[in-house]
N, C-alpha and C positions, 0 to 999 in steps of 0.2 A: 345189459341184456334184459330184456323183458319177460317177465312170470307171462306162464301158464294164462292167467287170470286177465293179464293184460292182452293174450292174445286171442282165449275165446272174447273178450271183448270187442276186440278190432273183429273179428268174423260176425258178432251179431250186429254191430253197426254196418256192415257190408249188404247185411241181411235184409235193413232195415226196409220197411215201404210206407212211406209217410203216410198214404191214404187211411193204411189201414190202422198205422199208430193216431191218427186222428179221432177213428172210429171206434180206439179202445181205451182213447183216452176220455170219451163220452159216455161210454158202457162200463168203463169203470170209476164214472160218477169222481172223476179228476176235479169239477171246479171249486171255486169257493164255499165254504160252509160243509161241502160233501162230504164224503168218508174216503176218499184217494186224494182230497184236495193237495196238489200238486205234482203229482207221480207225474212222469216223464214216459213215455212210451217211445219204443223204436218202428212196431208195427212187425211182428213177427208171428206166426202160427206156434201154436204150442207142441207138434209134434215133432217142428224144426228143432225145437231151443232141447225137447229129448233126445233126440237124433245126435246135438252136436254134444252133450253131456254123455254120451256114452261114446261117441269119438276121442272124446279129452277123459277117458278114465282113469288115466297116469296122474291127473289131479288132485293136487296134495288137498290135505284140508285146511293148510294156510292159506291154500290159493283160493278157495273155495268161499271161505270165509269173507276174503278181498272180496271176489266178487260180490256176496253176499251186501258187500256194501255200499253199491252202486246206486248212483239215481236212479238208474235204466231200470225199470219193471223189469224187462226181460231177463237181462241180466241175474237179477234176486231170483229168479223165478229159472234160471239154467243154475243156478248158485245152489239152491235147494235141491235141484234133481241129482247134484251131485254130490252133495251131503247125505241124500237119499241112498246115491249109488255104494258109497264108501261104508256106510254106516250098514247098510246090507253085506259087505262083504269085513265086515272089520271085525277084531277080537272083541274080548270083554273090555279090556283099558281103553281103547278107541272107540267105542262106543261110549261107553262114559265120557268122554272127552265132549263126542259128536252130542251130546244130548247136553251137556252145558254148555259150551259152545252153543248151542242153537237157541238155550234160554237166556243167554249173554247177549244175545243179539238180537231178541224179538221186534226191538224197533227198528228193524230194516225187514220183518216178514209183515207186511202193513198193507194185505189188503188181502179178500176171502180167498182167492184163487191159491196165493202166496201158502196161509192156511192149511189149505185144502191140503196140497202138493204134498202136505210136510208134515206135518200133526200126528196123525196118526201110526206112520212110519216112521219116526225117530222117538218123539213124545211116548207113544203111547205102548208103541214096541218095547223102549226100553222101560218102562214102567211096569213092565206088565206080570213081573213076579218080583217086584219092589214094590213096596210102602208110595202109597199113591196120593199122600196127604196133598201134596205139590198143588197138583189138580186143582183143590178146593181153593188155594190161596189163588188161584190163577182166574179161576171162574168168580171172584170176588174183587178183580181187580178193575182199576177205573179204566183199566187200555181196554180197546173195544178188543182187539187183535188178541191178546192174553185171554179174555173172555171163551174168544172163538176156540182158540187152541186148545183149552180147557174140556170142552167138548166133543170137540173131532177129534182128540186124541184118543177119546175112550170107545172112537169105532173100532180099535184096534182088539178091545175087551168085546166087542159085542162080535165079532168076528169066532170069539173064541167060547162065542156062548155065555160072554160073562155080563149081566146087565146093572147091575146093581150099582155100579160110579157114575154110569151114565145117567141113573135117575138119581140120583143124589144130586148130579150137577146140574140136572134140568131144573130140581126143585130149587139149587141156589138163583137160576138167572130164568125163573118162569117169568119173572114182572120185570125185567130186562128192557132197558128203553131204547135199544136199536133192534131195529129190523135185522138186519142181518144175525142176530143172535136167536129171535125167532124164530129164523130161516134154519137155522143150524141146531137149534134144540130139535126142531118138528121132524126134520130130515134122524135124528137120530133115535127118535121117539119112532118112527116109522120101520126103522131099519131092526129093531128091538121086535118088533110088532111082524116082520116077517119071518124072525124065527120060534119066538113066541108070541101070538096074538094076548093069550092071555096076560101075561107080562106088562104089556104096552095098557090092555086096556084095563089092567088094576091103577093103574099110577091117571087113565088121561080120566075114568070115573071119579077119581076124587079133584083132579083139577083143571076138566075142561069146560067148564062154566066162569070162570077169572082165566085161563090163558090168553094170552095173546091172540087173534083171531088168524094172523099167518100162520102162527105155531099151529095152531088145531088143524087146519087145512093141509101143512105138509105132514103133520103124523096121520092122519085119516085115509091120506091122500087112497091108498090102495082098499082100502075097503069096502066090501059089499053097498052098493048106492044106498038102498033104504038104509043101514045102518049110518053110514057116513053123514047121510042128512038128518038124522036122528042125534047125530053129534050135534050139529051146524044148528039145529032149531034148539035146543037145550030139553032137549024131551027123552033122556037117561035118566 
């Protein structure tokens, strides 16, 4: 008899539309040397693979898990939302579980979307009146993916008015040699910066003259034009 897991699988390969798995297999920078090099796409919209995770709610978290470990992008990526969904509805020991379980397995969350989905809803949720040392080890680590999670986890703290992990973490991976870690600092350096501006621009006056130039770009990004290009010339 086949799991759960084997059967949202047969529905997302039903799903599938080569064109468009061609299309995301490009955009998410799939080839040699890139940062997805190899991931597998089926070609599915992202509001489908939600739609069908909340049709399959009954989804244990061993099944969940399974899926979690699929070639199929999509797949990991309906895998997560329902680790997402469970973990929203579970006790204290289930979440627990849900949140190592999810660090036992980060090398199958291996690409920024994957990240995105998931980080700051399980990671950051359950951290978020626990010892949050994890974080730093994570943000210092040589996975690019760990890195990310590291980060976007603690949109969960900025959500709740708390900013102070997230600049910590930004100061660990300010000199960070992938882009997408850039990407994901400045977006959270931004996001800081719409609840408090001050906040955001005590931490980007001491280090936006050596930041990354993507990183500066997405924390400014909302900012008053003169100010912004006051950033952008180094004339603070």
């Amino acid at each position: 008899m086949s799991s759960l897991a084997d059967q949202i699988l047969k529905e997302l390969k039903e799903l599938g539309d080569p064109v468009r798995a061609q299309n995301s297999q490009r955009f998410f920078k799939t080839g040699k040397g890139e940062y997805g090099e190899g991931d597998i796409f089926l070609g599915i919209k992202v509001p489908t693979q939600r739609a069908l995770a909340r049709r399959f709610k009954q989804t244990t978290r061993k099944d969940a898990l399974k899926l979690l470990q699929s070639k199929y992008h999509e797949a990991r990526l309906t895998a997560l939302f329902l680790l997402v969904n469970l973990f929203d509805r579970a006790g204290v020991h289930e979440k627990a579980q849900i949140y190592n379980d999810y660090l036992a397995n980060v090398a199958h969350i291996n690409n920024w979307d994957l990240v995105d989905s998931s980080a700051l809803q399980i990671v950051g949720h359950y951290l978020f009146d626990k010892d949050r040392s994890h974080l730093r080890s994570l943000a210092q680590s040589n996975a690019l993916w760990e890195r990310r999670i590291a980060v976007i986890a603690t949109y969960y703290f900025i959500r709740q008015e708390e900013f102070q992990d997230t600049l910590e973490i930004s100061e660990i991976l300010l000199h960070d040699g992938e882009d997408l870690i850039h990407k994901a600092v400045g977006w959270m350096l931004r996001e800081i910066g719409n609840r408090s501006r001050p906040a955001e621009e005590q931490f980007l006056v001491e280090h936006y003259k050596t930041m990354p130039r993507t990183m500066l770009r997405y924390a400014i990004e909302k900012f008053p034009e003169n100010r912004r290009q006051a950033y952008l010339r180094g004339e603070l």
